[in-house]
BANU-804645 format. One record per residue (C-alpha): residue in three letters; residue number from 1; chain; x, y, z. Coordinates in steps of 0.2 Angstrom, whole numbers. Each point is the difference from the previous one (the first is absolute). Example, Ala and Ser with C-alpha at 12.3 -4.5 7.8 and 13.67 -1.06 7.14 Angstrom:
<atoms>
[atom "Ala"; 1; "A"; [62; -22; 39]]
[atom "Ser"; 2; "A"; [6; 17; -3]]
</atoms>
This chain:
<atoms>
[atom "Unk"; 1; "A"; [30; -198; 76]]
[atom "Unk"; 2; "A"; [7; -3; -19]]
[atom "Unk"; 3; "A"; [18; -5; 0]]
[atom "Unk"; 4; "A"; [3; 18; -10]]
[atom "Unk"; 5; "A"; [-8; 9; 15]]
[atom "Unk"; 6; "A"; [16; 6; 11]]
[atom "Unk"; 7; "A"; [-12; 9; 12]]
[atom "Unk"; 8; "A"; [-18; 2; 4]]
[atom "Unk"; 9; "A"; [-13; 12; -5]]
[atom "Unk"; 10; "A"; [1; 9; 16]]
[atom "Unk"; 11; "A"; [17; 3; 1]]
[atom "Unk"; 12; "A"; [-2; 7; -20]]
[atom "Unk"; 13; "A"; [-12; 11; 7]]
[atom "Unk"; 14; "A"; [13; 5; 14]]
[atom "Unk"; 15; "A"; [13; 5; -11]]
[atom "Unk"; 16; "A"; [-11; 13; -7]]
[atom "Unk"; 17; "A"; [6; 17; 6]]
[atom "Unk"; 18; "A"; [-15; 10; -4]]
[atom "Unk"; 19; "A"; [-17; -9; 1]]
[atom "Unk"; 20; "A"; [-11; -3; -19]]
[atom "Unk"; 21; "A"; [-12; 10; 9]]
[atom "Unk"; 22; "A"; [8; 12; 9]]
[atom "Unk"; 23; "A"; [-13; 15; 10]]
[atom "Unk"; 24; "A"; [-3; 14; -12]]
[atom "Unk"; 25; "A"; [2; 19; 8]]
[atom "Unk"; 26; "A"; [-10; 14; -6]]
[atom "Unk"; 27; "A"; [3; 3; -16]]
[atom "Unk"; 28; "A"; [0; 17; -9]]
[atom "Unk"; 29; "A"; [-2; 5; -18]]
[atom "Unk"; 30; "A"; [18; 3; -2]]
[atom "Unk"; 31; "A"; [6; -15; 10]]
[atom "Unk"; 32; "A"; [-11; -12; -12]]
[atom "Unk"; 33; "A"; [7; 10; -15]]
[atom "Unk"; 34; "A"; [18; -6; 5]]
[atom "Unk"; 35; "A"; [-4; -18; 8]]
[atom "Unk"; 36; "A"; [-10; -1; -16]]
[atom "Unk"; 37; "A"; [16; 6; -12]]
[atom "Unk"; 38; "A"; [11; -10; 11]]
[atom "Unk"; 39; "A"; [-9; -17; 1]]
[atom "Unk"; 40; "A"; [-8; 1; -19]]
[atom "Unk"; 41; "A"; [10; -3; -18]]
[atom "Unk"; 42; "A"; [-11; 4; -18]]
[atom "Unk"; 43; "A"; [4; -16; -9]]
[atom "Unk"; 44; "A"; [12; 0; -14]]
[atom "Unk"; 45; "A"; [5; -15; -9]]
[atom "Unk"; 46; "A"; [10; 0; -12]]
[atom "Unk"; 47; "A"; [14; -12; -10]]
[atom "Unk"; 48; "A"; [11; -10; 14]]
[atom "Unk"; 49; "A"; [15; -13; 2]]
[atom "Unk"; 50; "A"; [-9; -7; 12]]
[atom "Unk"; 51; "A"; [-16; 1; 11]]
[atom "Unk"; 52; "A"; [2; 0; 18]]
[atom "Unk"; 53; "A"; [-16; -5; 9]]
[atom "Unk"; 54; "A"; [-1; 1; 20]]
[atom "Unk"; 55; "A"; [-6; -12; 11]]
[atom "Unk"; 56; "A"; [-17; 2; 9]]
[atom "Unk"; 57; "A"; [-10; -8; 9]]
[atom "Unk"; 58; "A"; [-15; 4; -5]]
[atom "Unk"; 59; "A"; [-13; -3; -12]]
[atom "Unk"; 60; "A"; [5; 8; -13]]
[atom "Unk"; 61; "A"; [-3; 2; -17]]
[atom "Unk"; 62; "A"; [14; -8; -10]]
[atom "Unk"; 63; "A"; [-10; 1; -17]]
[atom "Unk"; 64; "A"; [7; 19; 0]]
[atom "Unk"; 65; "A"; [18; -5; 1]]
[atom "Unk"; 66; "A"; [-2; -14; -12]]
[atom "Unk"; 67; "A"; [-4; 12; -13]]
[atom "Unk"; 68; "A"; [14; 9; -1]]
[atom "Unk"; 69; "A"; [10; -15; -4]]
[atom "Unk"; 70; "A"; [-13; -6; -12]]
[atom "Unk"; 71; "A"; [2; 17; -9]]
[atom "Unk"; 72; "A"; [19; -4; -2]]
[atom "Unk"; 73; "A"; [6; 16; 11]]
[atom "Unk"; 74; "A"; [11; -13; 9]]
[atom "Unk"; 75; "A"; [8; -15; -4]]
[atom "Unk"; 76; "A"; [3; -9; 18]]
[atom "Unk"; 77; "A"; [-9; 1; 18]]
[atom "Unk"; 78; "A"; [7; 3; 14]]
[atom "Unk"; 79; "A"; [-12; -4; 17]]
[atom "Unk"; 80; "A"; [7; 5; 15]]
[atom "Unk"; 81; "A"; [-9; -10; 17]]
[atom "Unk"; 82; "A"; [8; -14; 12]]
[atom "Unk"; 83; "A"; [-12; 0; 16]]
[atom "Unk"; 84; "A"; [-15; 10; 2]]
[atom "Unk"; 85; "A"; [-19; 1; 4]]
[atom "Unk"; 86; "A"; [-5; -15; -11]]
[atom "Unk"; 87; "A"; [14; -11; 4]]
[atom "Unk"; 88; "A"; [-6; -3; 15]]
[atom "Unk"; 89; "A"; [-16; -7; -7]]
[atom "Unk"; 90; "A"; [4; -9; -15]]
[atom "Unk"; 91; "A"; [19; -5; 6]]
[atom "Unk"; 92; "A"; [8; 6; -15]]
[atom "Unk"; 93; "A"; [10; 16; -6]]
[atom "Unk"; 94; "A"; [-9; 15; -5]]
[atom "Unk"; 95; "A"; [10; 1; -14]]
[atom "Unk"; 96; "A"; [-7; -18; -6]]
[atom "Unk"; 97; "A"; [-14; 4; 2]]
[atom "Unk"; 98; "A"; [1; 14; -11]]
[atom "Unk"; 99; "A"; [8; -6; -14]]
[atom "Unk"; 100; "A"; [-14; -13; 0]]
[atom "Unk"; 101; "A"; [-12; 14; -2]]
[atom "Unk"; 102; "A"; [8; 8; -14]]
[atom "Unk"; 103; "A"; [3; -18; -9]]
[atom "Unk"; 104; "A"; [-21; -2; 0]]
[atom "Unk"; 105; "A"; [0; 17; -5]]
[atom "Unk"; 106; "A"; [10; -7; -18]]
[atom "Unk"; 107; "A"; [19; 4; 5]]
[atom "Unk"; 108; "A"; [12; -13; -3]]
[atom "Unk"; 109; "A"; [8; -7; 17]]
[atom "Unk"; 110; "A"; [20; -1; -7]]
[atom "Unk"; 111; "A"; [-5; 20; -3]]
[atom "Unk"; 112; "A"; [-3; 5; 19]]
[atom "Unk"; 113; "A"; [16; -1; 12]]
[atom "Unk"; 114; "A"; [-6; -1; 19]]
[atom "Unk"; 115; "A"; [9; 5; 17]]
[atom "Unk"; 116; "A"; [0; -13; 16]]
[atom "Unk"; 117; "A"; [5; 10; 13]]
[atom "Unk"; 118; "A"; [-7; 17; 1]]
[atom "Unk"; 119; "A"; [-11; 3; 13]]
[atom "Unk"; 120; "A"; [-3; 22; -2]]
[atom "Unk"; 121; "A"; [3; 11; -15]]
[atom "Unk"; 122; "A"; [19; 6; 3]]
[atom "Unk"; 123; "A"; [3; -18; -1]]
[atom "Unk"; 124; "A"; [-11; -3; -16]]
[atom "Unk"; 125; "A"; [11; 13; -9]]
[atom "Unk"; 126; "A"; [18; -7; 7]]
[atom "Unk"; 127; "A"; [-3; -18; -4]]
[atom "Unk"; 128; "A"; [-7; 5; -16]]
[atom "Unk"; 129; "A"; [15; 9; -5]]
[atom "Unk"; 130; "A"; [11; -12; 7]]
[atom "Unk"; 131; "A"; [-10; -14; -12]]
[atom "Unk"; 132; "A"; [2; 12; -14]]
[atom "Unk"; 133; "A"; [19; 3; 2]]
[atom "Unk"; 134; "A"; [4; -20; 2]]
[atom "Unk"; 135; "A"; [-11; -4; -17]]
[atom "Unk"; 136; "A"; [8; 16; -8]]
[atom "Unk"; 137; "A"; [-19; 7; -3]]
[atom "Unk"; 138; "A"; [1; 16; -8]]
[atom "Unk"; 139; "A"; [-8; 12; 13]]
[atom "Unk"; 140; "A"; [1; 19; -8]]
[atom "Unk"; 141; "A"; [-17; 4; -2]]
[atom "Unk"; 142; "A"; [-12; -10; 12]]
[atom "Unk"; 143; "A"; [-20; 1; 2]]
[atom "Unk"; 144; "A"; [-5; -4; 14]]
[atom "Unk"; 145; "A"; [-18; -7; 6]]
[atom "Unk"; 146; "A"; [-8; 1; 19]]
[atom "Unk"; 147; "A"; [-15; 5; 9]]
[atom "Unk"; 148; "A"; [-7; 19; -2]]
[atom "Unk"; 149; "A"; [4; 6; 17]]
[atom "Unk"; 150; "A"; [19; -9; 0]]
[atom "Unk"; 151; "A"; [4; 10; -15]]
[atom "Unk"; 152; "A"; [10; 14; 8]]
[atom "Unk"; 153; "A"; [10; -12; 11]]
[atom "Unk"; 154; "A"; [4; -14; -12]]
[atom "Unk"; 155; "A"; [6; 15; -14]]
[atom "Unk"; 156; "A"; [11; 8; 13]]
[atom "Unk"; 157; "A"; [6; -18; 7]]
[atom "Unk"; 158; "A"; [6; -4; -20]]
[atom "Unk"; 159; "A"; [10; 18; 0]]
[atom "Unk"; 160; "A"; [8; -7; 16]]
[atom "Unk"; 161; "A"; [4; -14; -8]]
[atom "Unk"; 162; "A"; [2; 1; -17]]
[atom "Unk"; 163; "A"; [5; 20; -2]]
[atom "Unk"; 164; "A"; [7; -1; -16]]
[atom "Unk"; 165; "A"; [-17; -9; -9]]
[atom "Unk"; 166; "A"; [-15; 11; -9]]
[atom "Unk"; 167; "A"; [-14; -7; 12]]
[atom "Unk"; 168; "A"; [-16; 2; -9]]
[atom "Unk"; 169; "A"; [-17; -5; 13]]
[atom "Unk"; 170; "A"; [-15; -8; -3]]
[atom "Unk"; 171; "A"; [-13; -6; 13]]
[atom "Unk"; 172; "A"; [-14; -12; 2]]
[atom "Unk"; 173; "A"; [-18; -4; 9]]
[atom "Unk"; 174; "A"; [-1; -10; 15]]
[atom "Unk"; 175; "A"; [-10; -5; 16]]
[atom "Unk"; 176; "A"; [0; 2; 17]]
[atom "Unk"; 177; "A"; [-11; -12; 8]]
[atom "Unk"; 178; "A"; [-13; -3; -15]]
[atom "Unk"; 179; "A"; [2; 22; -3]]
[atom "Unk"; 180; "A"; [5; 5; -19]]
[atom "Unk"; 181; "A"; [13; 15; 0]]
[atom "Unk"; 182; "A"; [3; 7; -16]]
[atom "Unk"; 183; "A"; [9; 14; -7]]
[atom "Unk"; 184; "A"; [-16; 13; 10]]
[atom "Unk"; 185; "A"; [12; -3; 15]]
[atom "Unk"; 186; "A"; [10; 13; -4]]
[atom "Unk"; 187; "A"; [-14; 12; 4]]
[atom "Unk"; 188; "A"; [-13; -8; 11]]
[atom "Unk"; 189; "A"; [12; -7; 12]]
[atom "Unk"; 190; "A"; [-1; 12; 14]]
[atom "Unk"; 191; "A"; [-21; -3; 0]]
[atom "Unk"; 192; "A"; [1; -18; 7]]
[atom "Unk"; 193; "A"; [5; -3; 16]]
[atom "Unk"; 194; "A"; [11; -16; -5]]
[atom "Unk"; 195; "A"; [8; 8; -17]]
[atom "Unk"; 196; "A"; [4; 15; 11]]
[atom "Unk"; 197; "A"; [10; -10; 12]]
[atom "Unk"; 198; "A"; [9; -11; -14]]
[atom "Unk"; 199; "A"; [6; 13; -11]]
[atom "Unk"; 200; "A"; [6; 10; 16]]
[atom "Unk"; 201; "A"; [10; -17; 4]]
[atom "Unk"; 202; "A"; [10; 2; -16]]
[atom "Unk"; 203; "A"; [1; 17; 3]]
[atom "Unk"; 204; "A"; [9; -2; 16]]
[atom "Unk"; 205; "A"; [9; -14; -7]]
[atom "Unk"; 206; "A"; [7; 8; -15]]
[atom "Unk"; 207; "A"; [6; 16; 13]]
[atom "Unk"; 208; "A"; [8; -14; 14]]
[atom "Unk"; 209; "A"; [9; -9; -13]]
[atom "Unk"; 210; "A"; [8; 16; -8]]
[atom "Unk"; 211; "A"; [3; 6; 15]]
[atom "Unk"; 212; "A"; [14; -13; 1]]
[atom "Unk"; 213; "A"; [2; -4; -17]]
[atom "Unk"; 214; "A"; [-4; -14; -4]]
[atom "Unk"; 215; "A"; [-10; 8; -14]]
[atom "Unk"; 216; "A"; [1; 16; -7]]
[atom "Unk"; 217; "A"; [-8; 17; 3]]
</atoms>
């Protein structure tokens, strides 16, 4: 195990309070309208202090994120992601790995700040504000970049956090074990099996950590 791993995979996967792929009920017309409102953002980037990407661990496409720097609507990166999925495979933070990606994709590397210690998305946003605060990073208005599916939870996770900023979202493709997702997975997402069940993960994640505020309604 790398010296930057403080625990192993498995006990990662412990910590997680509702599985990826948790079983999917019955779904009716009106509860996929809601999971589907809930879950789901319409993209709208806009002029930023800053660009706050989340960590993932997945395959995703960072080209889409590296454009919105390339076209100047923010001046620095921030990428949230300690430990994760492919840490444990490459022994390196998610967050590295990352910034590397977006640096082949034509970003300068002194324009991209990175986060060691987040392991979930709460902690994304906290560490991030926490960096932004000790460099005096101007934070008012804030686009912010994640995966299609983690759109509602990451936007009401920066309200938590930063409640005074203009948040404006913006989301990218990515992979789930060598399957594409796009933006179509805001409407087909209750025909497949595996979409059904990942989308109704965040869905009950965005409802339990509400619930007790750790992010907002």
């Amino acid at each position: 195990m790398s010296d930057i791993l403080k625990i192993t995979e498995a006990e990662f996967q412990a910590r997680k309070e509702i599985p990826r792929f948790p079983d999917c009920p019955e779904l009716d017309e009106g509860l996929i309208r809601k999971v589907t409102e809930t879950v789901f953002l319409y993209p709208d980037p806009q002029p930023a202090d800053v660009l706050f990407i989340f960590g993932s661990s997945r395959d995703d496409e960072w080209s889409q994120p590296a454009t919105l720097f390339l076209k100047g609507l923010a001046p620095i990166i921030y990428v949230g992601g300690g430990i994760g999925g492919r840490s444990f495979a490459t022994g390196r933070f998610l967050s590295h790995l990352i910034r590397d990606d977006l640096v082949a994709c034509g970003i300068p590397r002194d324009a991209i700040l990175v986060d060691e210690e987040s392991t979930n998305t709460l902690e994304d946003a906290v560490h991030g504000k926490a960096i932004f605060d000790q460099k005096g990073i101007r934070h008012y208005r804030i686009l912010f970049d994640c995966k299609w599916p983690h759109a509602g939870r990451c936007l009401r996770t920066l309200k938590k956090v930063f409640p005074g900023s203009i948040l404006y979202p913006s989301m990218h493709d990515f992979k789930y074990d060598g399957v594409l997702y796009t933006e179509n997975l805001r409407l087909d997402w209750p025909d497949e099996e595996r979409s059904r069940s990942f989308v109704w993960g965040e869905y009950q994640r965005i409802l339990l950590y509400s619930s007790r505020g750790d992010i907002c309604p």
